[in-house]
C-alpha positions, 0 to 999 in steps of 0.5 A: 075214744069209741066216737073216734072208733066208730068214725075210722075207716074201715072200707076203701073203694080203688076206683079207675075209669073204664078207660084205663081197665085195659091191658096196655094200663094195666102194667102201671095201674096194677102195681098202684093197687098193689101198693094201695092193698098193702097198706090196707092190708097193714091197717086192717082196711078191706079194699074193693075194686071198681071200674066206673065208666061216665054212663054208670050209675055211681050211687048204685056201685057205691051202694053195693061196695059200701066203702068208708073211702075212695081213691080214684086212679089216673084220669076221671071227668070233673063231673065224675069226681064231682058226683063221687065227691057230693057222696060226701065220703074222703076222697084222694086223687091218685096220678090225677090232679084238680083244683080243690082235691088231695091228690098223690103224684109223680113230677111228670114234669120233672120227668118228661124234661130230664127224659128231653134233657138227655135226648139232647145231651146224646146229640140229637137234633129233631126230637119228637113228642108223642103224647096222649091226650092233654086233658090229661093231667101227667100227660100234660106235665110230661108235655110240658118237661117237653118243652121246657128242656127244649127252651132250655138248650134253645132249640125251636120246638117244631110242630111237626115233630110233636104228634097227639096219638089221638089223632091217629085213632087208637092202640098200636096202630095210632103209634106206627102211623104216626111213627111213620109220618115222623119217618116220612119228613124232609127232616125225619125225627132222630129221638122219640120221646114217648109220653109212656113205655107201652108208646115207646115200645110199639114205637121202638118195634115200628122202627126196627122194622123199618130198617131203622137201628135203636139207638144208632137211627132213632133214640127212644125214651119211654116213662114209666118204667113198667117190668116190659121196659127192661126186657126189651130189644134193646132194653127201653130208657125211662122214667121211673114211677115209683107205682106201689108208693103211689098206691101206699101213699094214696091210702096214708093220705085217706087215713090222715084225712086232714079237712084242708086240700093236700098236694103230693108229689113223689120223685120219679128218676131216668133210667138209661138202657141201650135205647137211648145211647151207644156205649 
């Protein structure tokens, strides 16, 4: 018993790339560490923050937090998991997935076709794809619910209607260009399907001040569901991520720690509001 006391986990270290420790992911990233510190708080676990960029020095951070634990948040380099990994220490992917790992996550998939499927249901006909970069594992199932309600309803996917933001630059300003270049067609888009709700929303102001009415010219669908979503003009469709189960779910999976590999996957559920369709 005092050997299986000696061994519990008494320090978990929440970690997120630098990428990520920004404002415009913080309304999804927050309200998973939420849920993570409530169910350390309930196991009497102390949780400590860190955002880790690929030059830091891993060792030094987990030196100086000395965690038990780790969970890692959203998208991280294979050689960043891989050196945080040879600490040796029980680690459990959060809206991330690897080969070989434990990992909680959402079914993008799912989502991304359900978002597709009511775009086309609304009668829309050049629904385009605004996405991040597919290294990316949630972005790439988002992607990928893309195109499989597409093929579903037997409609071409045209490559023109389906933009990387990266190639853009970066921020708000990636989204209006490429929203402009989408306007600007012979056969302009008529339904955006924004890989997240931060996309949506710059993409949904972009177009309004085009002259261009939400829903009536242009159907917008976001994922997500971040609290901006609802307060939007109009309020934004999306996709709803549970993100304080993620987080709770993240820390149970850590506790339990089972020597075999673990997958997870939570349920996500369309939300329609006025962006998407006219009453």
């Amino acid at each position: 018993f005092s050997k299986l006391r000696q061994n519990r986990i008494r320090r978990i270290a929440f970690l997120l790339h630098r990428q990520h420790n920004t404002l415009s992911s913080s309304p999804f990233f927050s309200p998973v560490l939420h849920g993570a510190e409530s169910a350390c708080r309930r196991e009497g676990i102390a949780l400590s923050f860190i955002a880790l960029g690929p030059a830091e020095s891993i060792a030094d951070q987990l030196k100086l937090h000395q965690p038990d634990a780790l969970l890692c948040a959203g998208f991280f380099e294979p050689e960043m998991l891989a050196a945080l990994r040879s600490s040796g220490k029980p680690l459990v992917l959060v809206d991330m997935r690897l080969p070989g790992y434990s990992s909680i996550n959402s079914d993008h998939q799912l989502g991304g076709y359900l978002a597709t499927r009511h775009l086309i249901e609304c009668g829309r006909k050049r629904i385009a794809l605004l996405c991040g970069p597919l290294s990316h594992h949630s972005i790439l199932q988002r992607a990928r619910g893309f195109h499989q309600a597409l093929f579903e309803a037997k409609m071409l996917v045209d490559p023109e209607l389906q933009i990387c933001l990266q190639e853009y630059g970066s921020g708000e300003q990636a989204v209006q260009l490429a929203v402009a270049h989408l306007l600007a067609l012979d056969k302009p888009a008529d339904a955006l399907f924004c890989y997240n709700d931060s996309t949506a929303l710059t993409a949904m102001h972009y177009c309004q001040g085009s002259g261009l009415k939400v829903p009536h010219d242009m159907a917008i669908v976001g994922f997500d569901d971040i609290s901006a979503a609802s307060k939007a003009n109009p309020p934004l469709s999306t996709i709803r991520i549970d993100k304080e189960a993620l987080g709770r779910a993240g820390i149970e999976l850590l506790i339990a720690t089972p020597p075999d590999v673990q997958e997870q996957t939570q349920p996500v559920q369309l939300i329609l509001r006025e962006s998407s369709h006219d009453d």
